[in-house]
N, C-alpha and C positions, 0 to 999 in steps of 0.2 A: 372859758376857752372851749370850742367848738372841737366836738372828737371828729376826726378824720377815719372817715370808713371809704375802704377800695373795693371794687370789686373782685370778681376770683381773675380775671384779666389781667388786669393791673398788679397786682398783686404778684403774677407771675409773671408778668415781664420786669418786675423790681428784681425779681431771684434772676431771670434769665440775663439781665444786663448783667447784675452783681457779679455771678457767676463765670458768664462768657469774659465779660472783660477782664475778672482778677486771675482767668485761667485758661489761661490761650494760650498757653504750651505749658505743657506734662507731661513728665514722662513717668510712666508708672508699671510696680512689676506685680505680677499675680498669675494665677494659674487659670488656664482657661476650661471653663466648661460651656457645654448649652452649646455647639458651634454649631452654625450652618452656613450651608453656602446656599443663595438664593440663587434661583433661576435666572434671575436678573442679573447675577453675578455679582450680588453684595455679599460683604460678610455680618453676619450677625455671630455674637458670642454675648459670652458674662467672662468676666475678670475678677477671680475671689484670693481672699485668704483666711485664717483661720477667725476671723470677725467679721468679716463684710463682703460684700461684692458691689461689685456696678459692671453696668450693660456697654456693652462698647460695639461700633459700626463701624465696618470698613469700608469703604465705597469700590466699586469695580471701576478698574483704571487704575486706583492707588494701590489695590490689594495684589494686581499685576506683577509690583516688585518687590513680595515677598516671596522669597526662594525655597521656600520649604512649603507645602501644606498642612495647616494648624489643626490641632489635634485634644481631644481633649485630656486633661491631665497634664498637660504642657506647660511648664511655665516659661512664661516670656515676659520682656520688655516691651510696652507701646509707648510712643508719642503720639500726642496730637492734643486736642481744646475739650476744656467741656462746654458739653449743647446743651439746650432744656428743651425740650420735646412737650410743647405748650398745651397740646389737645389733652393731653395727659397728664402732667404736671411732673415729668420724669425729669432725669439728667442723664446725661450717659457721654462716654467721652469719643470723640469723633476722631477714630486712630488714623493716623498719615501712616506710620512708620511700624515694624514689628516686627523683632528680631526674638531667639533663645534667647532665655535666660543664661545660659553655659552649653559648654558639647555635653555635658552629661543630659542637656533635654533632647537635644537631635538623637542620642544614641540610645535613649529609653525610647523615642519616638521609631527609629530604624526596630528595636530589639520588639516593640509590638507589634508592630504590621508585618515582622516577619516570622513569629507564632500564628497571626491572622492566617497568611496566605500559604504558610505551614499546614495550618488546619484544611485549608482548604483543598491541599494537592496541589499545588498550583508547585510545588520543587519534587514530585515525585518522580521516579526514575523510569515508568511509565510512559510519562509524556513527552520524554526526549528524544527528537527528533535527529536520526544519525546524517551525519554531513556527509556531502559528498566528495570523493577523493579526486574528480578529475573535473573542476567547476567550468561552465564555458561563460558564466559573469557570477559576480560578486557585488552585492550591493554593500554600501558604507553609509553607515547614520551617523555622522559627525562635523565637526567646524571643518569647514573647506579651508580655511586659514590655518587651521592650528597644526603643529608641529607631526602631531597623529596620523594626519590623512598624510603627508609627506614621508612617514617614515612607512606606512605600508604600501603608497606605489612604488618605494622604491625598493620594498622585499620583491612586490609581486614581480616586478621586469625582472627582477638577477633568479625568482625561482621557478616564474611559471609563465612567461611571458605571454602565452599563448590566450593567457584569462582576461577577460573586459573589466573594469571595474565601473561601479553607476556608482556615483554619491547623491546622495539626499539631502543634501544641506542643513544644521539648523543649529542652537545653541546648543550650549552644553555645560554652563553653568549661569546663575543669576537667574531671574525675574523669566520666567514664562518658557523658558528653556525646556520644562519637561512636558509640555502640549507640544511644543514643536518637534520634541523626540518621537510621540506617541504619533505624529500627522508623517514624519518621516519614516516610521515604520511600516503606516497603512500605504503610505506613497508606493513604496518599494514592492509590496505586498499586492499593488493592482497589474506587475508584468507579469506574464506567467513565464519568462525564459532568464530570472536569479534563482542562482541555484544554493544560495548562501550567501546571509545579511550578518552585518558585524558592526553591532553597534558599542561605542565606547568613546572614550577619550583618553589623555593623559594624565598625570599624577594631580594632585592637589591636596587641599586641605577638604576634610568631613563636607564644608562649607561650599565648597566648590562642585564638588562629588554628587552634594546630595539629590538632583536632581534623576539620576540612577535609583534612590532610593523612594522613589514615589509609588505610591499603589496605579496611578494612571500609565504608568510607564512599563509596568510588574506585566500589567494586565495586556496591553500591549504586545509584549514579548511573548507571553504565552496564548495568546491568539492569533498570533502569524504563522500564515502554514509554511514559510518559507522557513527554516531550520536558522536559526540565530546564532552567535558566537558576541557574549560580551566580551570585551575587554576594558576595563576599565579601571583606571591611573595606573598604581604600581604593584609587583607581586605582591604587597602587605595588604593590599586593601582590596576591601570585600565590600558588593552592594547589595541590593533584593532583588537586582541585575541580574548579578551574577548565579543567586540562587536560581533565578526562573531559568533562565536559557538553557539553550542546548546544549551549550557547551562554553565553558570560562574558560579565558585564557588570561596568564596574567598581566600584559600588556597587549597596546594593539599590535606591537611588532609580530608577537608571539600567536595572535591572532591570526594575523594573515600567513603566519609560517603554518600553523594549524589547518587553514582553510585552501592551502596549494598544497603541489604535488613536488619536490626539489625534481626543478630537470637536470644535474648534474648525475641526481643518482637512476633518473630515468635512463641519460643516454649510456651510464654505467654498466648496466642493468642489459641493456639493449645490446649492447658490444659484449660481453661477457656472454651473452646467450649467443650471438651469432658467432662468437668462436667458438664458442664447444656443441654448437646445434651439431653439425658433420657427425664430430667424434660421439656423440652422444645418441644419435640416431642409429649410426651402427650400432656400437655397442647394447641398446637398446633391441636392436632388430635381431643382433647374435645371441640375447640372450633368451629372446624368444625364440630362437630356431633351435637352439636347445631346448630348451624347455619341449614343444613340439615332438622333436627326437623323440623324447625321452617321452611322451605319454606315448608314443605311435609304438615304441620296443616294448611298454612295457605290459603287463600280462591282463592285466586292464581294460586294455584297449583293446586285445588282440580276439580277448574273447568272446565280445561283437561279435566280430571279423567269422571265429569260429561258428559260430551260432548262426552267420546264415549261411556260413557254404554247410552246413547240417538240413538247413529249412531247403539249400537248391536242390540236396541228396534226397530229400524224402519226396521232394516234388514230383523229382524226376523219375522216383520210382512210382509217386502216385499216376503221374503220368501213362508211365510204360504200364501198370496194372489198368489202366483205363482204356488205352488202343486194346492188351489183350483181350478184355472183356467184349469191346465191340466187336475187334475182326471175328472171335470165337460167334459171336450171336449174329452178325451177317453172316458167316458160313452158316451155322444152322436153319438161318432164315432160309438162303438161298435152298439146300438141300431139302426145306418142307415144301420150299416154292416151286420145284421139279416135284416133288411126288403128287403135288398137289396139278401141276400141269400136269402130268404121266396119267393120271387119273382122271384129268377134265377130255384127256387126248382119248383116252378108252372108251369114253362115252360117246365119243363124233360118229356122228350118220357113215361120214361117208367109210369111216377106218371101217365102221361093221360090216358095210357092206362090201368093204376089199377083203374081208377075210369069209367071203361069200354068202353069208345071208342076204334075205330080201324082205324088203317091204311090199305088205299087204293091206290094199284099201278096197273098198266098197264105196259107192256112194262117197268119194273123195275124204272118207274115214277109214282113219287107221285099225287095222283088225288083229287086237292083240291075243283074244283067244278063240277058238272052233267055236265055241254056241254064239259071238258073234257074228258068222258069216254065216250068209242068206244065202241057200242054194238054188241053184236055176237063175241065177243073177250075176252078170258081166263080174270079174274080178279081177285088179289093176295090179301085179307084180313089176316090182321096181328094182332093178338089181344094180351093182355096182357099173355095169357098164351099158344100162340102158331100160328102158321099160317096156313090157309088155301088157295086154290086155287078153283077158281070157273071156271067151265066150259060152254058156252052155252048150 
C-alpha cells in the first residue's frame, strides 16, 4: 500500500475545510486582551481564559454595532465562524456579534476609564466652565425624536421664551451613537453665538446609557469651549458625562431649567423694583442728606473751614505788612530822590550864576584859578544875564 504524503497546502486546507465547515457559528466567552483598533477600522483582539486563547477579528461595518468600546480585561460573549488564516497556518474566529459578559463587565469597564480620566483631570473643578445666566441660544445634542428634546422646548417657551434653541441631531443609544455625539458636539462647537450646549437623553438601562460613558465622548465634552450641561436619563444615574461637564443635571428637563432664567420671577422681580424704586430713592436720598448734615455740623468738618479763614487772616496781615513795607521804602526813595535832585539843582551853571557869580575864560578856557590867567590878554566874563569881553 502506497503511503499518501500532502503537501504543507493541502494539508491545510484539510484543517481549513474541517474546521470552517464543522464551526460556522460559535458562540464563545473569554476575556479580552491584546485589543486594537486598526486604522482601517478592524478590530484585532485575543480571547483567553485561564488555559487557552485564540485570536479573534472584527471587520469594520460589523464592529459598527457593537455599543460599547471593548477594552481589555473585559469579558465578553462573541459569535461568529472559525477561519484558518492559511499563509500562516493560524485559526482565529471571525466575530459578527459581541456583547458583555454581564452589567458587572460594563460597570468594571465605566469604573476604569473613570480613575483613567480621573487621573487625568479631565473632572477637576478647574476646568469648569460657568454658564451663562441670560443665554441668547442654546445648543442640544440629542434625538430630534425622542421624548428629551420635547420635554425641554417645552420648559424653554413657558421660562425663557426669549432663547433660540439649535439641535444637533444624532443617536443616543446603540451601534455608532457615540461618534455621532462626539461630531454633534464639534457641530455646535463651530457657531460662535451658543452660549450653552446640553447634551443628554432620557432614562434607560446601563445598556442604553452607555454611549455617555465613552472616552471619545468624555474627550469631546471637555474640549468644547462652549460650556456643556449633561443631562442624562434619570436623577439615579450617573455617566463619565456627567463627571466631565460643566455642569450635571439630573435630567434634561432640569437641564434646560438649569440653563434659563424663569421669566415669571424676572417680571417679579421687575414689578417689585418699580414699586418701591420712588419710595426707595427718596428714602435713600434722605438718608444721605442726613448723613451730609451731620458731617457739615460736625466738629470734623468744621475745622477745615477754621483752618483757612486762619490761612485768609494771616494772608491778609501778610499782605497789609507788605504794602507797609513798600509805601515806607517809596517815601524814602522818593525823599533821597529830592536831596538827591536839590543837590544835582546846586550844581547848575545857570542857578550859580543867578546867585551872582561869573564865569571866566581865556582862549574859550575856563579859568578856574589866578596862575591860570594870562595877563595882557582879552578876558570873556559871562554872567547870569549876559557876557562881557574885557580888553587890556
Amino acid at each position: 500500500m502506497q503511503e499518501t504524503i500532502l503537501s504543507v497546502s493541502e494539508i491545510t486546507n484539510l484543517i481549513k475545510v474541517t474546521l470552517e465547515e464543522s464551526y460556522s457559528e460559535v458562540n464563545v466567552i473569554g476575556e479580552i486582551s491584546n485589543f486594537k483598533a486598526h486604522v482601517s477600522g478592524h478590530w484585532y483582539f485575543t480571547l483567553k481564559d485561564a488555559n487557552a486563547q485564540i485570536n479573534c477579528a472584527m471587520w469594520r461595518g460589523v464592529n459598527s454595532y457593537v455599543f460599547f468600546t471593548p477594552q481589555d480585561g473585559m469579558k465578553v460573549i462573541v459569535s461568529g465562524r472559525i477561519t484558518v488564516y492559511a499563509p500562516r497556518g493560524s485559526y482565529q474566529i471571525d466575530v459578527r456579534s459581541m456583547k458583555p459578559a454581564g452589567i458587572g463587565e460594563l460597570q468594571a469597564a465605566f469604573e476604569k476609564l473613570k480613575q483613567k480620566l480621573a487621573a487625568e483631570g479631565l473632572f477637576d473643578i478647574e476646568h469648569k466652565k460657568p454658564i451663562p445666566r441670560f443665554p441668547k441660544k442654546i445648543g442640544i445634542v440629542t434625538a430630534i425624536d425622542g421624548a428629551a428634546f420635547q420635554d425641554m422646548k417645552s420648559i424653554a417657551a413657558r421660562r425663557y421664551p426669549l432663547v433660540e434653541l439649535v439641535i444637533a441631531p444624532c443617536r443616543v443609544q446603540g451601534e455608532g451613537a457615540a461618534q455621532e455625539i462626539v461630531e454633534s458636539i464639534k457641530l455646535l462647537n463651530q457657531f460662535n453665538d451658543i452660549d450653552t450646549i446640553i447634551v443628554g437623553r432620557g432614562g434607560g438601562s446601563l445598556e442604553d446609557l452607555w454611549p455617555f460613558n465613552e472616552e471619545i465622548v468624555a474627550r469631546a465634552i471637555f474640549n468644547s469651549r462652549i460650556p456643556i450641561i449633561s443631562a442624562v436619563g434619570h436623577e439615579i444615574d450617573f455617566t463619565i458625562a456627567d463627571f466631565v461637564a460643566d455642569l450635571r443635571a439630573p435630567t434634561p428637563s432640569a437641564a434646560m431649567e438649569l440653563a434659563t432664567p424663569n421669566i415669571d420671577e424676572l417680571f417679579a422681580f421687575i414689578n417689585e423694583f418699580s414699586y418701591y424704586f420712588t419710595e426707595n430713592m427718596l428714602e435713600i436720598i434722605e438718608n444721605y442728606k442726613l448723613e451730609v448734615n451731620q458731617l457739615i455740623s460736625s466738629y470734623g468738618f468744621r475745622l477745615p473751614q477754621d483752618n483757612i479763614k486762619n490761612k485768609i487772616q494771616l494772608l491778609d496781615s501778610t499782605v497789609f505788612k507788605f504794602q507797609y513795607l513798600i509805601d515806607d521804602k517809596l517815601k524814602s526813595e522818593k525823599n533821597r530822590l529830592e536831596l538827591l535832585n536839590n543837590k544835582v539843582q546846586s550844581f547848575n551853571v545857570e542857578n550859580i550864576l543867578r546867585r551872582g557869580f561869573a564865569i571866566v575864560k581865556q582862549n574859550e578856557k575856563i579859568i578856574h584859578r589866578l596862575k591860570e590867567l594870562t595877563l595882557h590878554k582879552p578876558v570873556q566874563l559871562k554872567f547870569y544875564d549876559g557876557e562881557v569881553i574885557i580888553n587890556e
